[in-house]
Steps between C-alpha positions, in 0.01 A plus 500: 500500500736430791496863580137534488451194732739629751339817500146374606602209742733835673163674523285206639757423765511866618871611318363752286140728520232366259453862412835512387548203338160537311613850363785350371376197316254729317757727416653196353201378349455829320856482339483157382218290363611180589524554887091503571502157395811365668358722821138271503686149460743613856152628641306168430842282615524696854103488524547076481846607776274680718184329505683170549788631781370356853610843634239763384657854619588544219220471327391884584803641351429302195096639453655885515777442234178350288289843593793694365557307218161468420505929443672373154380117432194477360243322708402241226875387510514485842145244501711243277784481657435522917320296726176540582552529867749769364247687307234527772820682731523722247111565438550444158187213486203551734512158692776191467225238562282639173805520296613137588130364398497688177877365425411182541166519316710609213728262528247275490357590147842597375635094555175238558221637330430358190364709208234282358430521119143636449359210279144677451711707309630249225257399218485158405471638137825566535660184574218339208681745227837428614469071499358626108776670436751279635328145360472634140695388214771624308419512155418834517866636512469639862847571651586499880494862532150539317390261788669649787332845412177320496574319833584821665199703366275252666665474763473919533130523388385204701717538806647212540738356701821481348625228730183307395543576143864345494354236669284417188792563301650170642219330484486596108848422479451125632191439342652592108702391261914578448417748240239672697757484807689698297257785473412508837875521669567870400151561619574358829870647486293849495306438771668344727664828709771256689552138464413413874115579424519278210700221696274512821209441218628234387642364827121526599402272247760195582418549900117449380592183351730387754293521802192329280454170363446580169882475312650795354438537156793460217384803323568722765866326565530630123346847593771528766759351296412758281527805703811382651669474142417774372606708867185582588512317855866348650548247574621569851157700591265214360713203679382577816076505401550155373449168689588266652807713688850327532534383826210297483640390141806437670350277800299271226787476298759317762222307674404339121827459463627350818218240493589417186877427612333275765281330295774414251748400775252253650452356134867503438517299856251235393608446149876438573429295804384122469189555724182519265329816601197668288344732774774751479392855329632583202531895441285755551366687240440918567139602515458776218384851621387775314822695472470815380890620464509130265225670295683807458788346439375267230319780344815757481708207327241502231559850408894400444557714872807309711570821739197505672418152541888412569465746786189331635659110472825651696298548768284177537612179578683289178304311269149630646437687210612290252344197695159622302501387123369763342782740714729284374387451108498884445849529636596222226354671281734825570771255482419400219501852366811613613712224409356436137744676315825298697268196463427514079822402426501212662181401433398235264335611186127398562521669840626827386144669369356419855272830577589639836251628729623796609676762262786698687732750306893420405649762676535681813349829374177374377512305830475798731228666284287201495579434898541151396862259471685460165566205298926328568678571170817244647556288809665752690122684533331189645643658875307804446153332549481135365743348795300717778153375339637177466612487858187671644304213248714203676427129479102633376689520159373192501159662318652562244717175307560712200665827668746249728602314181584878357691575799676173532666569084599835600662386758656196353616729141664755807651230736641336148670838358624643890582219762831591537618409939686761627862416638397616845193304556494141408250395252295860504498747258635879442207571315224659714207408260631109529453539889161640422379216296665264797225717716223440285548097468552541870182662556267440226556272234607192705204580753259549217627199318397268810105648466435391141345165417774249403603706187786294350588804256516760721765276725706423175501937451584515852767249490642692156555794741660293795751324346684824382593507868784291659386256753564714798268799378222223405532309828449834741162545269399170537581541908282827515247336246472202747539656821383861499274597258229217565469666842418838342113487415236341581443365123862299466404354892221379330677363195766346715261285705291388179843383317616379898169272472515405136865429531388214788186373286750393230786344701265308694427316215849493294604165442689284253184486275370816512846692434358638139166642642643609833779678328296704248270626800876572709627671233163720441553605827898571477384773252404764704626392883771280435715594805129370734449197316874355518536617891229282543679206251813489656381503843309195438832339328702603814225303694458213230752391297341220307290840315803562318454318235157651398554812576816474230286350269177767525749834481562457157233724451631809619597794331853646506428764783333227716812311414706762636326556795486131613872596477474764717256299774745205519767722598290680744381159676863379486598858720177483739654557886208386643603125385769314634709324266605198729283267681433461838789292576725731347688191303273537161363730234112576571261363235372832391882586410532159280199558334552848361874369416351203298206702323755756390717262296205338348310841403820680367606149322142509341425890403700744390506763828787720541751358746679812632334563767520196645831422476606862635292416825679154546842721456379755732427242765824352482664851515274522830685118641133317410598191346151355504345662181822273329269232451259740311780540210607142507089381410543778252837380358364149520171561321637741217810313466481108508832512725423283814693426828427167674588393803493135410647368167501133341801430357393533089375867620844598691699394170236701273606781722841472375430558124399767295226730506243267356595157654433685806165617383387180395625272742616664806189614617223315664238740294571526137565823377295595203363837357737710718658694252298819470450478886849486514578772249283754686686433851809567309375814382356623807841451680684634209265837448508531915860483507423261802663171455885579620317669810287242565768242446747708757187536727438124551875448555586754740101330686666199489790595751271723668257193649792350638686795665254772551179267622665256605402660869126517444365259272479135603809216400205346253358802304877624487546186291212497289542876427882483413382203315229745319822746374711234434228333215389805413868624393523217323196515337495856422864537358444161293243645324756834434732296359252307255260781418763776459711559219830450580620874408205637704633270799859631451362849500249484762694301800798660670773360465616205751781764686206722576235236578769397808652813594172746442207360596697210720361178353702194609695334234260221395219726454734743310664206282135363456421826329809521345479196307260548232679827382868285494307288272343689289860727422623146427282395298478858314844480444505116355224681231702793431797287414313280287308848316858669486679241371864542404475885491353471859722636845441134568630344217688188575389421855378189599135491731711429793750796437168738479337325832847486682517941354142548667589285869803740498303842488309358790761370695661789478195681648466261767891495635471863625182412755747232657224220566670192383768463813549106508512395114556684166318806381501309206310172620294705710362692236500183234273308746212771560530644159413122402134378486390115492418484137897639488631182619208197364279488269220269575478354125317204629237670633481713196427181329253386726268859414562506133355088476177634771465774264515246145271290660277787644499595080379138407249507748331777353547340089352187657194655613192476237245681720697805555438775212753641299514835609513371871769304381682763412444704804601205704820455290569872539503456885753230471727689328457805719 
């Protein structure tokens, strides 16, 4: 081709005779087939050269290789290819203008003119013989091919338009029955020559309804559900006919929902402030609109179809398909299909013969030849489609109480079997389907939870699930629960502000006598939006503290999840940044601070809520050098515990103090300590399953020398006192209650030992003997009982309780020697005195005395008394002797 094109452009610019060259390129031509072709293309390219070059002498050169060449071209090749100012040089058309007005006349019929169909030439017979044929019934045995031969010998004898006659095959198709449908689809499969004439039919259809104000008809959602399952139409070509389009879908979507965030910040603004306000707005509801991808939607999830519609939710906004009920009761329905066979198992016996809606196959075979999904035969299927529908379905699971109890005892029987933390990640899982079901409580269960009508049950099925977690997995759900996912639809903004107000109605009118009917309507509300209804709570007991007596009294109510999450909300109002913890002086706790403190000793004293959490966030904060979320564990300690510190004594109190266990309970105190024992027992085990008493115990002793040489520089001379006063209590406080609640093996084994308390984590010797103590007491004691067990035969044998205390001082004397802190006296007085305690050196046995006669006569009292029952007698007599 190169050669060929060289040869001509030589002969136009004057290097070779177009005689010459002509003769040769016909030679050429001659010889080889190919070359006449390749030889027009290089004539029409150097026409376009020529007839475009600003210098035209060349242009003569050009017109006599053409003559030459035209000797062996023939003419008609020569018309398609050159110009028509090209042709008229060569004389091959009679006149350029002419030619130009009959090219562009052609043109004109060839591209714009539209053939129109000769109606006169239909006969309305026609169309009458084919509505018979299609409308008729089937008992006669006719088959689909019987009909289409029918169809298409009208459609020959009457001459009829076949675009016209598939358009009364739709409208057939809408107008009958599933069983007729089924007749008619290989008829319309015949007819219809390519799916785009069928899909711009139907497309016509849903832009008639769209741009009129009559709505668009379910049966012809079903008629294009139809074709679209059965592959008639795709999904991809039909999208684009239907209505309303995305961006303006799109647009409506954020401005519903970002008035609805307004609207429910404004509420949130007037109910947790003390101004009475009732002219703010409360949410916004969406206007409905005749959405015609919804419809198709809905009607392709009736037909068991998830690819198609999945494809058509991915691409509008979340939760605006499922926002309409009847969208989001047929994808339940699927649901409920699929996981039925994971589901029976678990299910009790009266629920197991439910009927499902929707039939789909068991396998993935009969799946694809049905076009439809299959039925989960374990678990591990649920990914395939139940977790995407269930995440496309979101918090409008809602519609459907039944199919989120189902989900929540699948999940629960999995979590059960398979929590198993990986050693990499703290607290999370190895197993992928675990982090799944973490998704879906994220996403959808929680969120769907907080839309159902104060449903007790479904909170206790929820909580079943949730407390297979640890703390830490709960908590983040509870945070997202709280925090994120009320801000994702319009429909939880909505339920927000409703529980916001209702929430308000009832405190407003909590008091002392109205605890019982104020409670009942707290705890209906805890059921579903529990983390709403106690933001608002404690935010009116960090601004009142006199509510917290009520508001004790009216949560006993609540279920164990709303327990849990009142948990959870104390924690988070104890953490908020936005509050300052001191007051404006700087010199004392703020109120909000003493509040929370006091209502969490008297609502973990009273209920049984898990304590973990709370006491890891106190140790975190006094990892961080916070020592103001101390007093926070020492209400705790107080409530749970009986064990108070006072900072004024009367004598008979300060010599209670120096007796055992129960003098001091009785008569050190200035509040008597009764029914502490459970509450006691729980703290105990909290500490003991959270492996956080020795920390927290280090934590408050290593604050305690931090106040004085660490802030020292920025905190004032007056709160430095009252907070080093704060450790100093709460050490005591705290590690009494080790010493009496713990056995004294589990102290032994759980402290370190007093070598390692000094030289490890650098507590100063009192703090270190302080801790020490109860474990030199309890080997002392242990070995006093083995003795007397062992008898004779013991290692003991023949040792006197002196020779076995003197044995036990030694071990720890000899562990104290090496740390050289006893410089002016003895190692051995030095560890005598702080090994010793008070009750060590006197025993207050008048004072003992004193309580067992207040006690006698407290019992005479009661025998005396001839109005009191008997049964209350004994109660009363019961607390005595507790």
């Amino acid at each position: 081709r190169r050669c060929l094109y060289e040869i001509c452009r030589n002969s136009i610019i004057g290097g070779l005779p177009a005689s010459s060259s002509a003769t040769f390129l016909r030679e050429l031509s001659e010889s080889h087939d190919v070359v006449a072709s390749v030889l027009i293309d290089i004539l029409a390219v150097l026409d376009v050269e020529v007839g475009t070059a600003e210098d035209k002498t060349h242009r003569p050169n050009f017109i006599m290789l053409l003559t030459e060449c035209a000797k062996f071209i023939p003419d008609s090749t020569l018309k398609v290819h050159l110009d028509a100012e090209t042709l008229s040089s060569l004389s091959l058309i009679s006149s350029q203008k002419v030619f130009d007005q009959r090219c562009i006349k052609v043109k004109t019929r060839l591209f714009y003119r539209q053939d129109k169909f000769n109606l006169l030439r239909e006969e309305s017979e026609g169309y009458s013989k084919l509505a018979v044929e299609l409308g008729q019934e089937l008992d006669g045995g006719l088959t689909s091919a019987e009909l289409l031969e029918r169809v298409m010998a009208l459609i020959g004898h009457f001459s009829l338009d076949p675009n016209r006659v598939m358009d009364v095959l739709l409208e057939a198709v809408e107008c009958h029955s599933q069983k007729k449908q089924l007749l008619l689809l290989p008829v319309l499969r015949s007819c219809n020559g390519t799916t785009g004439t069928l899909c711009q039919l139907l497309g016509f259809k849903f832009q008639q309804y769209a741009e009129s104000s009559v709505a668009t008809p379910l049966s012809l959602f079903r008629t294009a559900a139809l074709l679209l399952h059965t592959d008639l139409v795709t999904v991809e070509e039909l999208y684009s006919h239907l209505s309303p389009v995305d961006d303006n879908i799109l647009k409506q979507h954020k401005e519903v929902l970002q008035k609805g965030r307004h609207g429910a910040r404004k509420t949130t603004i007037a109910v947790t402030s003390s101004k009475e306000d009732d002219s703010n707005d409360v949410v916004i509801t969406e206007q409905p609109e005749d959405n015609q991808k919804v419809g198709v939607v809905r009607a392709l999830l009736e037909l068991g179809d998830w690819q198609r519609p999945e494809w058509i939710l991915l691409r509008l906004p979340p939760f605006v398909a499922t926002g309409d009920a009847s969208v989001a009761k047929a994808l339940c329905q699927l649901v409920h299909a699929v996981i039925e066979p994971v589901y029976r198992p678990l299910a009790p016996k009266p629920a197991r013969g439910r009927r499902l809606t929707i039939k789909l196959p068991a396998n993935k075979e009969s799946a694809q030849n049905r076009n439809t999904v299959y039925q989960a035969q374990s678990v591990q299927d649920l990914k395939t489609f139940a977790f995407p529908m269930l995440t496309q379905l979101g918090l409008h699971l809602s519609t459907d109480p039944v199919l989120l109890a189902k989900m929540l005892r699948i999940g629960r029987d999995y979590v059960q079997k398979h929590w198993n933390p990986s050693p990499t990640a703290e607290q999370f899982p190895s197993d992928p389907l675990c982090l799944a079901w973490l998704d879906c409580l994220d996403e959808v269960l929680l969120p769907s939870l907080s839309l159902l009508p104060c449903n007790c049950s479904m909170a206790e099925e929820t909580w079943s699930l949730l407390k297979c977690l640890p703390y830490q997995v709960r908590y983040r759900l509870y945070g997202q629960w709280k925090n994120t996912s009320y801000l994702s639809d319009i429909v939880i903004l909505q339920a927000r502000a409703t529980t916001m107000e209702r929430a308000r109605y009832v405190m407003k009118r909590l008091t002392k006598e109205s605890v019982k009917q104020s409670g009942r309507q707290l705890g209906k509300l805890s059921h579903s939006n529990p983390g709403i209804v106690f933001e608002y709570v404690l935010s009116q007991i960090q601004t009142y503290d006199n509510f917290i007596g009520p508001v004790v009294d009216s949560l006993k109510y609540l279920t164990p999840l709303a327990y849990d999450v009142l948990s959870y909300c104390l924690i988070e109002a104890l953490g908020n940044p936005d509050k300052e913890k001191l007051k404006q002086e700087d010199t004392n706790l703020s109120q909000w601070l003493q509040g929370l403190a006091q209502f969490s000793g008297t609502v973990f004293r009273k209920y049984t809520i898990e304590l973990t959490g709370l006491l890891q966030y106190v140790a975190n904060q006094l990892k961080s050098g916070k020592s103001f979320d101390l007093l926070v564990l020492k209400e705790v300690v107080v409530k749970m515990s009986g064990i108070e510190l006072m900072e004024e004594v009367t004598q008979p109190q300060l010599q209670a103090l120096a007796g055992g266990e129960m003098l001091r309970a009785e008569g050190g105190y200035f509040n008597q300590v009764r029914n502490t024992k459970k509450s006691s027992q729980r703290l105990r085990e909290a500490l003991m399953d959270s492996a956080l008493g020795v920390p927290l115990c280090v934590l408050i002793a290593q604050q305690r020398q931090s106040v004085i040489f660490v802030e020292a520089t920025s905190c004032h001379l007056k709160l430095l006192g009252k907070l080093y006063d704060q450790c100093q209590d709460t050490l005591v406080q705290f590690g009494g209650f080790l010493a009496t609640s713990l056995l004294p093996q589990d102290y032994s084994s759980k402290f370190p030992q007093f070598d390692d308390l000094v030289c490890k984590y650098f507590l100063q010797v009192d703090t270190a003997f302080f801790l020490e103590r109860p474990r030199v007491i309890g080997n002392i004691n242990a070995r006093v009982e083995g003795q007397r067990r062992a008898g004779k035969a013991g290692p003991d044998a023949g040792k006197t309780e002196k020779d076995l205390v003197e044995a036990e001082m030694k071990s720890l004397i000899d562990r104290v020697r090496p740390l050289n802190i006893c410089k002016e006296i003895s190692c051995h007085l030095f560890t005598t005195f702080w090994s010793l305690s008070l009750y060590d050196v006197w025993v207050p046995e008048a004072r003992y005395q004193e309580e067992i006669g207040r006690q006698e006569q407290a019992l005479q009292e009661l025998d005396s008394n001839a109005e009191m029952n008997a049964s209350k007698r004994k109660k009363e007599k019961c607390g005595v002797f507790s």
